[in-house]
C-alpha positions as CSV (number, residue, x, y, z in Angstrom):
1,X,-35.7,-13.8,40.4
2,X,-34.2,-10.1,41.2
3,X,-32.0,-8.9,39.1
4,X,-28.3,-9.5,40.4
5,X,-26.6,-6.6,38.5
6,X,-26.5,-2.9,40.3
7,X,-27.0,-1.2,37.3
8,X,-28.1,2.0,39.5
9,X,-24.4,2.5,39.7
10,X,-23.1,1.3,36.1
11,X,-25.3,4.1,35.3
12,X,-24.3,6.9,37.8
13,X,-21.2,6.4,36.8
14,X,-22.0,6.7,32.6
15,X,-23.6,9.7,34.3
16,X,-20.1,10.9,35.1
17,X,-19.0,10.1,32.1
18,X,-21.1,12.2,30.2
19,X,-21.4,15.2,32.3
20,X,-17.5,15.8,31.9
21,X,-18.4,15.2,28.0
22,X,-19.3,19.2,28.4
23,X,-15.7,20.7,28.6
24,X,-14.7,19.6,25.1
25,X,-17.5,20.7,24.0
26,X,-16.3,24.4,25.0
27,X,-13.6,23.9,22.3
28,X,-16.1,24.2,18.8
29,X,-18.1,25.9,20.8
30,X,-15.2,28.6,21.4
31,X,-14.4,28.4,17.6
32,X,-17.6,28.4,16.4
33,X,-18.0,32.1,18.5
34,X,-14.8,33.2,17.3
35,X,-15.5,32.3,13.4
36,X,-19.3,34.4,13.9
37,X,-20.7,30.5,13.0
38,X,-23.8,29.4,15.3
39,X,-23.0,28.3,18.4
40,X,-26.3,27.0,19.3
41,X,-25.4,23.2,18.3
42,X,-22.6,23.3,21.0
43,X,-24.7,25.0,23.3
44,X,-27.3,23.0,23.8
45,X,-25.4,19.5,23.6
46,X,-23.2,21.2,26.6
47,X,-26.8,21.6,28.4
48,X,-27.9,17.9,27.4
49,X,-25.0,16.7,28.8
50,X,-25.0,18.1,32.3
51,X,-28.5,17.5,32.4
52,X,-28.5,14.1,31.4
53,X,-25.1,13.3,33.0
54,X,-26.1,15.0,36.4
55,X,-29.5,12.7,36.5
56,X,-28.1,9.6,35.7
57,X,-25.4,10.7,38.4
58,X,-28.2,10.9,40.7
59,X,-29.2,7.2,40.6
60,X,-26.2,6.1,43.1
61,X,-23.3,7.3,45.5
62,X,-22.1,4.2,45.1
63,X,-18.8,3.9,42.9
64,X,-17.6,0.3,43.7
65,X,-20.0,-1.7,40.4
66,X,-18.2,-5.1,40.9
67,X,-17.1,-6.9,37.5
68,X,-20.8,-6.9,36.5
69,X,-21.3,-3.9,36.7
70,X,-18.5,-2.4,34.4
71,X,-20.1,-4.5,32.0
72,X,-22.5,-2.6,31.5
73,X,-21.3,0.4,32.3
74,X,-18.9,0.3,29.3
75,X,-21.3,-0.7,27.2
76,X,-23.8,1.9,28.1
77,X,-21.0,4.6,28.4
78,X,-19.0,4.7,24.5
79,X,-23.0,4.1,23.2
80,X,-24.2,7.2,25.2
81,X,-21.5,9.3,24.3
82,X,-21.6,9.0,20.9
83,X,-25.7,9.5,21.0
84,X,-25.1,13.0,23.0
85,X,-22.1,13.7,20.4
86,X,-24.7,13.4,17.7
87,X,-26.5,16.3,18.8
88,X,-24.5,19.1,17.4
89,X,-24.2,17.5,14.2
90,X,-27.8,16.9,13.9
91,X,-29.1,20.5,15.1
92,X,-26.5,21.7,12.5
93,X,-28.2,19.9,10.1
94,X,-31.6,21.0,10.7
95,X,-30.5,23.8,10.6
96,X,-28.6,23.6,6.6
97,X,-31.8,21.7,5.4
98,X,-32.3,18.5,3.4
99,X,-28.8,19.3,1.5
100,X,-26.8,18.4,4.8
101,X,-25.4,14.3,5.9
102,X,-26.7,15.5,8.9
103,X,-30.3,16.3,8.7
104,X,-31.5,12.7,9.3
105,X,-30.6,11.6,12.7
106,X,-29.5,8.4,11.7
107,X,-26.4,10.1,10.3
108,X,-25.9,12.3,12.8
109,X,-25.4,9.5,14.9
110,X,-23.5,7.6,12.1
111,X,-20.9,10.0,12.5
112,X,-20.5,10.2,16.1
113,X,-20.7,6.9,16.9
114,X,-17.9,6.4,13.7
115,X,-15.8,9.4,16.0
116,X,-15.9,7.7,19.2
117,X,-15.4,4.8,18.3
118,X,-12.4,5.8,15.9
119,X,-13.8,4.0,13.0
120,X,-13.5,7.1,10.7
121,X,-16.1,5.7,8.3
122,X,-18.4,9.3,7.2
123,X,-21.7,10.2,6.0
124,X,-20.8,13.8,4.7
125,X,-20.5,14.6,1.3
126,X,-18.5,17.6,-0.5
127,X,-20.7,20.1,0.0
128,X,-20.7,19.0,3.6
129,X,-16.8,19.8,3.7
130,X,-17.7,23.0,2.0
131,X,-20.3,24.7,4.0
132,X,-19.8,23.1,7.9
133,X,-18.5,25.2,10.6
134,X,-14.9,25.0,11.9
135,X,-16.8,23.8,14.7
136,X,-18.6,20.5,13.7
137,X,-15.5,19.6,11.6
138,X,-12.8,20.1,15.0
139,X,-15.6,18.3,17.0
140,X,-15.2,15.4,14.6
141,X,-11.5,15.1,15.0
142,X,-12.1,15.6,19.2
143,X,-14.4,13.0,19.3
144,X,-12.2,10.8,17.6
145,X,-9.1,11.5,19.9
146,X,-11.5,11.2,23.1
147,X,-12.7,8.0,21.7
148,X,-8.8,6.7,21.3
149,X,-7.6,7.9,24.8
150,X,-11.2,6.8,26.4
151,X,-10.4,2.9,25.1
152,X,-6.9,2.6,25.9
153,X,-7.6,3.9,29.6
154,X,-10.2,1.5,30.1
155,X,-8.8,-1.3,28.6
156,X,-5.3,-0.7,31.1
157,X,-7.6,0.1,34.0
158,X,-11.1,-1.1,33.5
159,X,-11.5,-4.2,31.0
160,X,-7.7,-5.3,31.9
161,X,-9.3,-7.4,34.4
162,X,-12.8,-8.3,32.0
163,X,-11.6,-8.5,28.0
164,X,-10.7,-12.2,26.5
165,X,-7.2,-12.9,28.3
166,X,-6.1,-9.2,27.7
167,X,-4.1,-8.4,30.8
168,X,-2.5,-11.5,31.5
169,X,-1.2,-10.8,27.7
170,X,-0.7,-7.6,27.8
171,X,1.6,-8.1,31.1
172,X,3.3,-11.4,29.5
173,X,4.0,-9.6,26.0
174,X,5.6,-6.0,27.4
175,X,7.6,-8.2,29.6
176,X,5.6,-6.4,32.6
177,X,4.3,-8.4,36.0
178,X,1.5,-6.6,36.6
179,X,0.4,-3.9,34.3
180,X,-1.4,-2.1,37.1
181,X,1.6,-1.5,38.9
182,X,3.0,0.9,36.3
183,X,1.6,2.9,39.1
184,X,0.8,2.2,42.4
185,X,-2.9,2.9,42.3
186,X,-5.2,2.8,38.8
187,X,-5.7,6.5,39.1
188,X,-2.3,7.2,38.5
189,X,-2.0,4.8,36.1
190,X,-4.7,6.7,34.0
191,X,-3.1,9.9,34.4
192,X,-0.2,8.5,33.3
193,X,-1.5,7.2,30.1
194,X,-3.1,10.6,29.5
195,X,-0.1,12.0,30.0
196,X,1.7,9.9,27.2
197,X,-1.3,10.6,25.1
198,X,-1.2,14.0,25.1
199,X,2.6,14.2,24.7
200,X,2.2,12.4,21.5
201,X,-0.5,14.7,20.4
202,X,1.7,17.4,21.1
203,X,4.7,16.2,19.3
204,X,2.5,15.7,16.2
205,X,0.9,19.1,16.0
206,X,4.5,20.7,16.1
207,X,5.8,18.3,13.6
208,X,2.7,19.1,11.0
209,X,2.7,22.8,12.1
210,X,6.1,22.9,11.8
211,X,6.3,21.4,8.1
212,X,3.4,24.7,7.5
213,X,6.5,27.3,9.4
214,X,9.0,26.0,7.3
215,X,7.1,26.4,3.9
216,X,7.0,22.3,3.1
217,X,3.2,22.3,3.8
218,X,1.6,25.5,2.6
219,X,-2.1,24.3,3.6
220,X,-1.2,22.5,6.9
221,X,-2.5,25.9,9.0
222,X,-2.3,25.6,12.9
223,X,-6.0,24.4,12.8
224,X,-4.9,21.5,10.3
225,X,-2.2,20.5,12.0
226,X,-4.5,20.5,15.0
227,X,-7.2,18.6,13.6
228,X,-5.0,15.8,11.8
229,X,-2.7,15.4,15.2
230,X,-5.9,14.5,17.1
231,X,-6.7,11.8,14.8
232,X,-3.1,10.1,13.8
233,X,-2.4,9.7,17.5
234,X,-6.1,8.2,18.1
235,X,-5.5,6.2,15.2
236,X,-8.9,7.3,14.1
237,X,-8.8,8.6,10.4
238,X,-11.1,12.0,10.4
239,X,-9.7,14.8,8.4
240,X,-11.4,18.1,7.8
241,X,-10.3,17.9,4.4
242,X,-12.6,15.9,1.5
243,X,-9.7,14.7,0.1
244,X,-8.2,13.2,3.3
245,X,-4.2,12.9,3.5
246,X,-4.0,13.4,0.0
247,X,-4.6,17.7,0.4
248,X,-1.6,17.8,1.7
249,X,1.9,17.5,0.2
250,X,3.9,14.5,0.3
251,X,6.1,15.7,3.1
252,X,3.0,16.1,5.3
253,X,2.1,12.1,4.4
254,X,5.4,10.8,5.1
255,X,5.3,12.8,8.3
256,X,2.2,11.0,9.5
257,X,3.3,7.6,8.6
258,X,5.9,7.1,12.3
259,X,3.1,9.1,14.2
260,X,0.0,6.4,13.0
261,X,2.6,3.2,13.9
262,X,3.8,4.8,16.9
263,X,-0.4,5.4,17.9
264,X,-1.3,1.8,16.9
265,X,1.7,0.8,19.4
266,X,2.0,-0.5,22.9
267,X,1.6,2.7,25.4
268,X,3.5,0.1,27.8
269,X,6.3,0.2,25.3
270,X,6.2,3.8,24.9
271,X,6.3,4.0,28.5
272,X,9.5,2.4,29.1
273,X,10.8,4.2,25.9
274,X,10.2,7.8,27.8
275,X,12.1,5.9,31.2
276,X,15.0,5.3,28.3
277,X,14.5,1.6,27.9
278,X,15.6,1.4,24.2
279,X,15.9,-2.6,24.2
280,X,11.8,-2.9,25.3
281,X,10.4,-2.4,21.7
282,X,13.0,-5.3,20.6
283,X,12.7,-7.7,23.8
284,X,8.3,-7.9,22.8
285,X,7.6,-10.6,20.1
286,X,4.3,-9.0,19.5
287,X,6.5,-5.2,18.4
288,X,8.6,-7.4,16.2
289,X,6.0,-9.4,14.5
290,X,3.7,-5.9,14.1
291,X,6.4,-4.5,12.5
292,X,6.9,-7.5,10.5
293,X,3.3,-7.4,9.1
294,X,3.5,-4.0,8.0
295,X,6.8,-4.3,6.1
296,X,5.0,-7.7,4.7
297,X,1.7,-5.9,3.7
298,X,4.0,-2.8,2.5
299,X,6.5,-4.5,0.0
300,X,3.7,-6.8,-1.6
301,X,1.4,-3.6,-2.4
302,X,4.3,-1.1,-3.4
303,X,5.1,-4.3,-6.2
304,X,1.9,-4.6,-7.2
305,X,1.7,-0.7,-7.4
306,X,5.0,-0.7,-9.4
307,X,3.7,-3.5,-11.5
308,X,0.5,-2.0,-12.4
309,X,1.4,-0.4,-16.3
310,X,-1.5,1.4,-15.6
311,X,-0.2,3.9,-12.4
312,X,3.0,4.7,-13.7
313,X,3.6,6.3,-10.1
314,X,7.5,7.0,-10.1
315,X,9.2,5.3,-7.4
316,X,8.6,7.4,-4.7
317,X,4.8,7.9,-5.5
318,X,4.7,4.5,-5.3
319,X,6.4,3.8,-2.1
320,X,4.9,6.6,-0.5
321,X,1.1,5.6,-1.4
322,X,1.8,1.9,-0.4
323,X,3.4,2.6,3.2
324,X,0.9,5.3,4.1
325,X,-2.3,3.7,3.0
326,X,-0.8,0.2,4.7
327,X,-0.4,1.6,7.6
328,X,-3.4,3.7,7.6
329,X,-5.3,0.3,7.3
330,X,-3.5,-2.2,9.2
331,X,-3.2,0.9,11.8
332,X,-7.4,1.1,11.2
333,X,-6.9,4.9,11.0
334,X,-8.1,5.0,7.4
335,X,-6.4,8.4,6.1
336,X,-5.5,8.0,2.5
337,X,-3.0,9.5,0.7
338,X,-4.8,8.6,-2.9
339,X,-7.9,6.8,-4.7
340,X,-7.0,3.3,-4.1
341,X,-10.0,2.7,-5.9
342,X,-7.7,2.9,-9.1
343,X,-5.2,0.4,-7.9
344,X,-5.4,-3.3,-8.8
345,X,-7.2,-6.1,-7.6
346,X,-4.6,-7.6,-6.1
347,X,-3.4,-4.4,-4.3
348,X,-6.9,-3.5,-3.1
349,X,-7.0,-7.1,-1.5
350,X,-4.0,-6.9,0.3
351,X,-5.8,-3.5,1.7
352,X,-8.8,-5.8,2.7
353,X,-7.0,-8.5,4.0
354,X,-4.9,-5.8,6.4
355,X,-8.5,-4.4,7.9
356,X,-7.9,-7.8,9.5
357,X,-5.0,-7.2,11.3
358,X,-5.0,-4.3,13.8
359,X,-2.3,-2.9,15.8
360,X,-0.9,-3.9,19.1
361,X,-3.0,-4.7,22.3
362,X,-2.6,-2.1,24.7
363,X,-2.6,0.9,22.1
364,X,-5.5,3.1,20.6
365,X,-5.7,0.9,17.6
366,X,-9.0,-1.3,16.7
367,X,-9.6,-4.6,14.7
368,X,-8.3,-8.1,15.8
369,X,-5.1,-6.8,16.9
370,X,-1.4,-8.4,16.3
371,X,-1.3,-10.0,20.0
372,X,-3.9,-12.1,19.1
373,X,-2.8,-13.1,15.6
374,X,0.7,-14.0,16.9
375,X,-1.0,-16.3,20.1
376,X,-3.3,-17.8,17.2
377,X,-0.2,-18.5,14.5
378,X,1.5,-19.8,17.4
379,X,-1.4,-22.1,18.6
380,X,-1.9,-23.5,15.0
381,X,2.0,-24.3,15.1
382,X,1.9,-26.2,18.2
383,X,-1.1,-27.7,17.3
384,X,1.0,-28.9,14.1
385,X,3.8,-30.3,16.4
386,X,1.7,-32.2,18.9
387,X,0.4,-34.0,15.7
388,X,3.9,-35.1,14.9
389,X,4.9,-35.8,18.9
390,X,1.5,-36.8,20.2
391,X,3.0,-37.4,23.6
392,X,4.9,-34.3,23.9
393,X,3.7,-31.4,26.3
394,X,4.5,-28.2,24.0
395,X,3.2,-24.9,26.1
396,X,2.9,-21.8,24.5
397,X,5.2,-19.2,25.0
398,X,5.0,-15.2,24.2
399,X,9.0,-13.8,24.8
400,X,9.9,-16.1,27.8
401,X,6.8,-16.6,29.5
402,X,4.6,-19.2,29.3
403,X,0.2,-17.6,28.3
404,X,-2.4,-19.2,30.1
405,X,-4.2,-22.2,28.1
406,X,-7.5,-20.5,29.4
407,X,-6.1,-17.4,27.7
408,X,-5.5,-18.7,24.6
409,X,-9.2,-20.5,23.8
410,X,-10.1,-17.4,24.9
411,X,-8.2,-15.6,21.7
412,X,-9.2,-18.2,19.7
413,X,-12.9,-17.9,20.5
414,X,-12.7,-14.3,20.2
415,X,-11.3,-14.4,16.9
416,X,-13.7,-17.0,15.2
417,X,-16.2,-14.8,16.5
418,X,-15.1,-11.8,15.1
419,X,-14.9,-13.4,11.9
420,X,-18.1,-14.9,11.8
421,X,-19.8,-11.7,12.8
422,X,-18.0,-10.5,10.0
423,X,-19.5,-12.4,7.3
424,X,-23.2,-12.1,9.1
425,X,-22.9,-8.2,8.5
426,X,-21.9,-8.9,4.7
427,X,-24.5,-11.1,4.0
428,X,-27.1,-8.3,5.9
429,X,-25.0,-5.4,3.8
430,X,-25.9,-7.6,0.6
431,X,-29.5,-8.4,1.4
432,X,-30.5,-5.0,2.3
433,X,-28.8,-3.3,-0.5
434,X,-30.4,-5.5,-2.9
435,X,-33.8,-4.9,-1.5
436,X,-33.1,-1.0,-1.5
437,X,-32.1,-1.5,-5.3
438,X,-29.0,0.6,-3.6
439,X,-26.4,-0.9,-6.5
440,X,-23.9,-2.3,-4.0
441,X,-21.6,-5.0,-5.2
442,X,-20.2,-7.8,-3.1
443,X,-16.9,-6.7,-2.5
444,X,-18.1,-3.1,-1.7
445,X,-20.2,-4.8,0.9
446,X,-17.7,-7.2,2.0
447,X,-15.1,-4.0,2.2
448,X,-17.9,-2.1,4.1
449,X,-18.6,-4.7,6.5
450,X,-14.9,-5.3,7.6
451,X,-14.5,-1.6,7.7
452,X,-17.7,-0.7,9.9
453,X,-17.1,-3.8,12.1
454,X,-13.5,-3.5,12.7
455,X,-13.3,-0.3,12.4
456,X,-11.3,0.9,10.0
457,X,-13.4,3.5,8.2
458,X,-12.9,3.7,4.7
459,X,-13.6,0.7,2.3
460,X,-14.2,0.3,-1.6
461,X,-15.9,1.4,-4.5
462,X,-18.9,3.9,-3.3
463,X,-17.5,4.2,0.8
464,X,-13.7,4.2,-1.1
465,X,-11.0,6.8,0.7
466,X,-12.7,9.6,-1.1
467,X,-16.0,8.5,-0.8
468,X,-18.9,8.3,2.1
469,X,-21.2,5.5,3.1
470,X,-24.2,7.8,2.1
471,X,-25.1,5.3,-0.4
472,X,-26.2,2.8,1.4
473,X,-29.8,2.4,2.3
474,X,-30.5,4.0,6.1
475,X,-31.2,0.9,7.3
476,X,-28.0,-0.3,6.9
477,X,-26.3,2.2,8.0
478,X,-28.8,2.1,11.1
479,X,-27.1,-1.3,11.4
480,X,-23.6,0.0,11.1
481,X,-24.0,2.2,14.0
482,X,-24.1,-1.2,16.3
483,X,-21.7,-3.0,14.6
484,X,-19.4,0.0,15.2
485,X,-20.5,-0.2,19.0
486,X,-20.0,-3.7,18.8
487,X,-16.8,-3.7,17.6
488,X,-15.0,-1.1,19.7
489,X,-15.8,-2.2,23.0
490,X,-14.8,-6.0,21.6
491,X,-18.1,-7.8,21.1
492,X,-18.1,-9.5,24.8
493,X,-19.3,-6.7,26.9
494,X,-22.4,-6.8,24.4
495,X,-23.0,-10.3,24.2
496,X,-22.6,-10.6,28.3
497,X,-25.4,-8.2,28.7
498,X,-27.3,-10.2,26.2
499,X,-27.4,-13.7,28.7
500,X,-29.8,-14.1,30.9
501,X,-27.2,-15.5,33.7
502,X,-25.6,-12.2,33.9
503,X,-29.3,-10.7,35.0
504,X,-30.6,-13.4,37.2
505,X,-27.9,-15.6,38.4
């Protein structure tokens, strides 16, 4: 049988995609000039890209793919822009040696597929943070805020109409008809997301810069404030800094907290916020129960911080580490403000069990996400009822509308997936570290594998806050690399390309 997919045109329009993948390239490019660094990283990834991007453009006119076709065409587009955004960081480090993350181009890609994707998990090292240009380091924090923006559009425009009941959700839970009338055509839906997201982005860099102006934040330069602004809006977790969040004073960390929760948040809701809407935040039950969750997750660590004898914070040390490194993980942006390697068991579970959780749908967050925890919570309490009132007919309800029963198997699939996908990358995590004599415990591989596949970035012991994932053997962070794929685009455009129906039938 022919194949039934026109992937001619899911790839002419990846070709697109990565041709425009050039003009931010201009930015480290630009810096890297204007520091006297070498530009010729940038420089020939802005060639690659035009030349790859203008080829695969060639393959098709044709810009209608049908619902097939964007499979594919998402899948192939976030894999082959983080493959051409590895190129800078690997000709960088050829050209620093054997002493560079970046000299094997497994890593290279390890990072950029951990930027695009907003997973914020790293390869580099401190001398890495030491010795890389401006350049590579800003093209990190781009790549991360092009990977947030990049998911959020799609998933309004593109995969509202292919993801696991997302749109009909979505619409239900912002208490909007039809999300694709926010505008009257998707275009200008798209722009106006951008829009919001740039506005955010812009807010945060004069709040950070403007902590620097006022002399709370000595270190947070323009170029800081910059960098970190691109990746708490994106929700994504790079920071130029070894240290993370915690280089900065506290000021600059409780600063970030609002800007990560507002990121991991609705753009919908943010929407009808800028139209001055103040009761739509309070009207959605998923806003209320995400807020819930982090107040939850945030009071149980900051009292098993204050517990722990051994801390001995203060109490605003305490509450200030447990907010910001809650929300950084619940959030999946992964800053931290501190080693959370030195907290207690306890506090570092709750940390592992927030990985979990995600933000809302509809925002540039990762993991499971809150929507689908609140339809599951509610599916397990219905199902609780009907066992009482066998003959009652009990639908589900988000707000005042009623979600589609297809919908919810639909979540519930997707999350016992997710789960068990989960626990197949531990067990691989394990196996291969054991064979590589690589020293990794279970719980750093179980922390690893929750991070990588969810997306969260930082995990425990040797990938900890302050850490890298160098220490895993190269297979397994070969691996990580697809489960971070995997995991952003939310497993199903992968697994549909991986049926033989959606070839031949």
């Amino acid at each position: 049988m022919a194949i039934r997919v026109d992937w001619r045109s899911s790839c002419s329009l990846t070709g697109t995609v990565i041709k425009w993948l050039s003009v931010p390239l201009s930015a480290p490019l630009a810096l890297d000039v204007l520091d006297g660094a070498d530009p010729i990283p940038f420089a020939v990834a802005i060639v690659a890209t035009v030349v790859l991007g203008g080829a695969l453009e060639l393959l098709s006119d044709d810009r209608d793919i049908g619902q097939r076709g964007a499979f594919l065409m998402v899948a192939l587009t976030w894999f082959g822009v983080a493959a051409v955004g590895a190129i800078p960081f690997f000709l960088a480090g050829l050209e620093a040696g054997p002493v560079s993350a970046f000299y094997n181009p497994v890593d290279a890609l390890f990072e950029s597929m951990s930027g695009v994707t907003t997973t914020g998990a790293t390869v580099m090292t401190a001398w890495d943070f030491e010795n890389q240009s401006r350049g590579i380091l800003l093209w990190r924090q781009l790549l991360q805020w092009l990977g947030g923006l990049g998911i959020l559009v799609i998933a309004i425009g593109l995969l509202s109409q292919l993801m696991v009941g997302g749109a009909q959700l979505m619409e239900t839970e912002t208490q909007t008809r039809n999300v694709h009338k926010l505008r009257p055509h998707m275009d200008e839906t798209a722009r106006l997301i951008w829009w919001l997201y740039v506005g955010l982005t812009a807010i945060a860099v004069a709040a950070l810069y403007g902590l620097h102006l006022v002399g709370l934040a000595p270190n947070m330069g323009l170029y800081d404030a910059v960098s970190h602004a691109l990746t708490s809006v994106s929700t994504a977790g790079f920071s130029p800094e070894a240290e993370s969040v915690g280089a900065f004073t506290p000021i600059v960390q409780w600063t970030l907290i609002p800007i990560m929760a507002v990121g991991a948040t609705n753009f919908v809701l943010i929407y009808y916020l800028t139209l001055g809407d103040l009761r739509a935040p309070l009207e959605s039950e998923e806003f209320r129960f995400y807020v819930g969750v982090l107040g939850f997750f945030a009071a149980v660590v900051t009292a098993m911080i204050a517990l722990d004898s051994d801390l001995a914070l203060g109490i605003e040390p305490t509450i200030r580490h447990a907010l910001f490194n809650v929300v950084s993980i619940v959030t999946t942006t992964g800053y931290a403000s501190m080693d959370y390697n030195a907290w207690s068991a306890g506090a570092k579970h709750m940390l592992f069990l927030g990985m979990f959780v995600g933000g809302m749908a509809g925002s540039t967050t990762c993991s499971i996400k809150t929507l689908r925890w609140l339809v599951v919570l509610k599916g397990f309490q219905r199902s609780l009822f009907v066992a009482v009132h066998p003959d009652a007919i009990r639908p589900l309800r988000l707000g005042d509308d009623v979600v589609d029963e297809d919908a919810i198997n639909d979540i519930f699939a997707y999350v016992l997936l997710a789960i068990v996908i989960f626990f197949l990358l531990t067990v691989f995590v394990v196996v291969d570290s054991a064979r590589a004599d690589a020293g990794i415990t279970e719980f750093e591989a179980l922390g690893a594998a929750a991070s990588i596949f969810l997306n969260i970035g930082p995990a425990f012991g040797v990938a900890g806050p302050f850490d890298n994932y160098a220490a895993f053997p190269v297979t397994t962070r070969a691996v990580m690399v697809i489960m971070m794929w995997i995991g952003r685009i939310e497993i199903v455009p992968v697994l549909v390309l991986l049926t033989p129906a959606y070839w031949k039938s």
